[in-house]
C-alpha positions as CSV (number, residue, x, y, z in Angstrom):
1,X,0.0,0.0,0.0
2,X,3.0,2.1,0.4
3,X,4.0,2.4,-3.4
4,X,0.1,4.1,-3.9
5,X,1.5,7.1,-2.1
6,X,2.8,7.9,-5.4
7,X,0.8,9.1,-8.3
8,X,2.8,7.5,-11.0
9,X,2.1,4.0,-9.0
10,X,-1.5,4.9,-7.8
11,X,-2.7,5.7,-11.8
12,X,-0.7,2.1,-12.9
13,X,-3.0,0.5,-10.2
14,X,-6.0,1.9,-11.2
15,X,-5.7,1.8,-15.0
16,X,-4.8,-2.0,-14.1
17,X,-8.0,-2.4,-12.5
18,X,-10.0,-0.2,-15.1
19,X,-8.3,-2.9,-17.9
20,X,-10.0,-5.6,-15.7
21,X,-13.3,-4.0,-16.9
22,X,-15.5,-5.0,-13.3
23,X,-17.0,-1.9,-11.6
24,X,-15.9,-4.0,-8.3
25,X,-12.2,-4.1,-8.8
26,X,-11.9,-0.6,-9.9
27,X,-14.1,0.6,-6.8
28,X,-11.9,-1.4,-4.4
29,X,-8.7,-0.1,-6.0
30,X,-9.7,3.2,-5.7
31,X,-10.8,2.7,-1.7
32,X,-6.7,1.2,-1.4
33,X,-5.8,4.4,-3.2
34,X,-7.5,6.5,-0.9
35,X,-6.4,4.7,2.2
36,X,-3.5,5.4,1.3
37,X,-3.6,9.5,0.6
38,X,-4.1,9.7,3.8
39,X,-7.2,7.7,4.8
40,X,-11.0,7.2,3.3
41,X,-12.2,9.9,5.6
42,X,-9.3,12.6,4.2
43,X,-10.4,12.1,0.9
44,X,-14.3,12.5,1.8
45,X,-13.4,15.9,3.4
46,X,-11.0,16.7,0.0
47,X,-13.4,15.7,-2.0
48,X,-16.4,17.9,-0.7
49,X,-18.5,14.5,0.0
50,X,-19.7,12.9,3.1
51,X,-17.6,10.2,4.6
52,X,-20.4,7.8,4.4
53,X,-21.0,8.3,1.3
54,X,-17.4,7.6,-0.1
55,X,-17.1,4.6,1.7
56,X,-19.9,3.5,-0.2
57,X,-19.0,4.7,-3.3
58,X,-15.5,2.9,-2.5
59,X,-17.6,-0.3,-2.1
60,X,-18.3,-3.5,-4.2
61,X,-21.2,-2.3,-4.6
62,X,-20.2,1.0,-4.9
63,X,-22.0,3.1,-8.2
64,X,-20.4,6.7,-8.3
65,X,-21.9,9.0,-10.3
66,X,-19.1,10.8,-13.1
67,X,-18.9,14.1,-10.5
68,X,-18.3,12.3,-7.3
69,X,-16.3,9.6,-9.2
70,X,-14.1,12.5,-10.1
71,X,-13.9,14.4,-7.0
72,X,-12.7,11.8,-5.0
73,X,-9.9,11.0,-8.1
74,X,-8.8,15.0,-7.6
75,X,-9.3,14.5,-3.7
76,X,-6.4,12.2,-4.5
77,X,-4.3,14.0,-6.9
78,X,-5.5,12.0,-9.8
79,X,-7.9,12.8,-12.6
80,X,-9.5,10.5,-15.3
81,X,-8.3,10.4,-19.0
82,X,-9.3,8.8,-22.2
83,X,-7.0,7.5,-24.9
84,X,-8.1,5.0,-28.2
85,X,-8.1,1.5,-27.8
86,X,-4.8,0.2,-29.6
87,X,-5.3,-2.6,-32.1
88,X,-2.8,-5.2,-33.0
89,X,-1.1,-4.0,-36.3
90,X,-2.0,-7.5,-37.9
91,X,-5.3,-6.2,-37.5
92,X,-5.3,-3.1,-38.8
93,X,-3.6,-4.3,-41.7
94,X,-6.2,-6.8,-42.4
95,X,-8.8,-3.8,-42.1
96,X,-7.1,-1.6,-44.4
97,X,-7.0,-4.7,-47.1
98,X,-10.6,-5.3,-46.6
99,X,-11.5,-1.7,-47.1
């Protein structure tokens, strides 16, 4: 839990868990993350949201909505990003034969 102190390592952890593709895992990761930044609780307050309510979001059964979801990733000195889903060449080759 140590090595999540660091942004570089807390972002490898959760875009590992965000490859899994399970709500779950990403939800849990993000609760480790927060633990530790300094505790659950020391997000919550960062993050402008109640405590309760970001230990549940940071549940398995946890279902954030984008602004909280958000929040608590700035609470932790993280924000989200998107990027294109990389295709083996051999595929796009095939593609560009096909077309």
């Amino acid at each position: 839990m140590e090595s999540l102190k660091d942004p570089e390592e807390a972002a490898a952890y959760l875009e590992a868990a965000l490859d899994d593709g399970d709500q779950t895992v990403l939800m849990l990761a993000l609760r480790q993350v927060a633990k530790a930044r300094g505790g659950v609780a020391a997000v919550a307050r960062k993050s402008k949201l109640t405590r309760e309510a970001t230990y549940r979001m940071l549940s398995e059964t946890g279902n954030p909505a984008l602004s909280s979801l958000t929040a608590v990733l700035a609470a932790t000195g993280l924000q989200l990003s998107v990027k294109p889903i990389v295709r083996p060449k051999v595929r796009r080759e095939r593609a560009r034969r096909a077309a």
